[in-house]
C-alpha positions as CSV (number, residue, x, y, z in Angstrom):
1,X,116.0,54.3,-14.3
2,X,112.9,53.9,-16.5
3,X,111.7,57.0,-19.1
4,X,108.5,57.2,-16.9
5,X,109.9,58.5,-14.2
6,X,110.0,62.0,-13.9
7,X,112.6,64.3,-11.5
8,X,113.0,67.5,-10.7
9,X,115.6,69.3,-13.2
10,X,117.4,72.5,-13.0
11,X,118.0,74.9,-15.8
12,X,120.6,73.2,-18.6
13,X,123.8,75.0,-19.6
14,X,121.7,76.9,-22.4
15,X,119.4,78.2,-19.9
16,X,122.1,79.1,-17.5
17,X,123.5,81.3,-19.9
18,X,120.0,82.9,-20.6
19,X,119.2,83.7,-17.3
20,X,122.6,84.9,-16.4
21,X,121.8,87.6,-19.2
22,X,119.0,88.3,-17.9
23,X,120.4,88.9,-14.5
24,X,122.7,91.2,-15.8
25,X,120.0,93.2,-17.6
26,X,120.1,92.4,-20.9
27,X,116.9,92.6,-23.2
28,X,116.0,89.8,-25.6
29,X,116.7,91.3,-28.2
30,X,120.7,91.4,-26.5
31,X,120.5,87.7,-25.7
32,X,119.8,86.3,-28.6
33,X,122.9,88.0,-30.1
34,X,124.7,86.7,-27.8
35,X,123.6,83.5,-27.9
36,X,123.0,83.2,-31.8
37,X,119.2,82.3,-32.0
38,X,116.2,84.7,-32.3
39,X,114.2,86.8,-29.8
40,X,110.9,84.4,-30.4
41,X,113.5,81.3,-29.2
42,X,114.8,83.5,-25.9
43,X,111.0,84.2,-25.0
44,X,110.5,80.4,-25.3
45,X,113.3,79.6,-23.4
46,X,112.4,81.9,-20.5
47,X,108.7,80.6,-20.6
48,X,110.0,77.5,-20.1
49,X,112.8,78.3,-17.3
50,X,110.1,80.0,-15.7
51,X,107.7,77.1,-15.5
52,X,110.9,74.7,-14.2
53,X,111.7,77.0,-11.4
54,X,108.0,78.1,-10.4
55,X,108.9,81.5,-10.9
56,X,106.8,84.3,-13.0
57,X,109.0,87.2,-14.3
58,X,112.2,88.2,-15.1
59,X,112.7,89.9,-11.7
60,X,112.2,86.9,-10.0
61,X,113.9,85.3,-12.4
62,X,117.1,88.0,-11.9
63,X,116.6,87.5,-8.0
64,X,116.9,83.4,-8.0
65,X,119.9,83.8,-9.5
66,X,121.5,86.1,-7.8
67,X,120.4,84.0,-4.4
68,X,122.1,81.0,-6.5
69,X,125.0,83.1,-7.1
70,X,125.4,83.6,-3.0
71,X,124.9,80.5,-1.7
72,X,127.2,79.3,-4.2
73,X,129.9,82.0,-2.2
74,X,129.1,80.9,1.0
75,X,129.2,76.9,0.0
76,X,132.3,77.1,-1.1
């Protein structure tokens, strides 16, 4: 596969873990302390998950996970 090409990439493992967080409600402030970064790097990260998944707010953020988290159920 050549670097050019681009594909379609889900969130990675960090990103996981931020939107789970978020999902469960916790501010930015509560994430990075989780995760052991700043505030500024969580709003950067959820820009950016934002922009990968075509969504525009932590609400839809929460609510694409949560549909994740059910098909995952009924996959299984």
């Amino acid at each position: 596969m050549d670097g050019n090409t681009a594909t379609p990439r889900g969130p990675n493992e960090r990103e996981q873990l931020i939107i789970q967080h978020v999902a469960e409600g916790c501010k930015n402030r509560e994430i990075a302390d989780s995760i052991g970064t700043t505030e500024h790097m969580v709003k950067n990260y959820l820009r950016l998950i934002y922009d990968k998944l075509g969504l525009w707010n932590r609400v839809e953020l929460a609510l694409w996970y949560e549909a994740r988290q059910h098909e995952q159920v009924y996959n299984a």
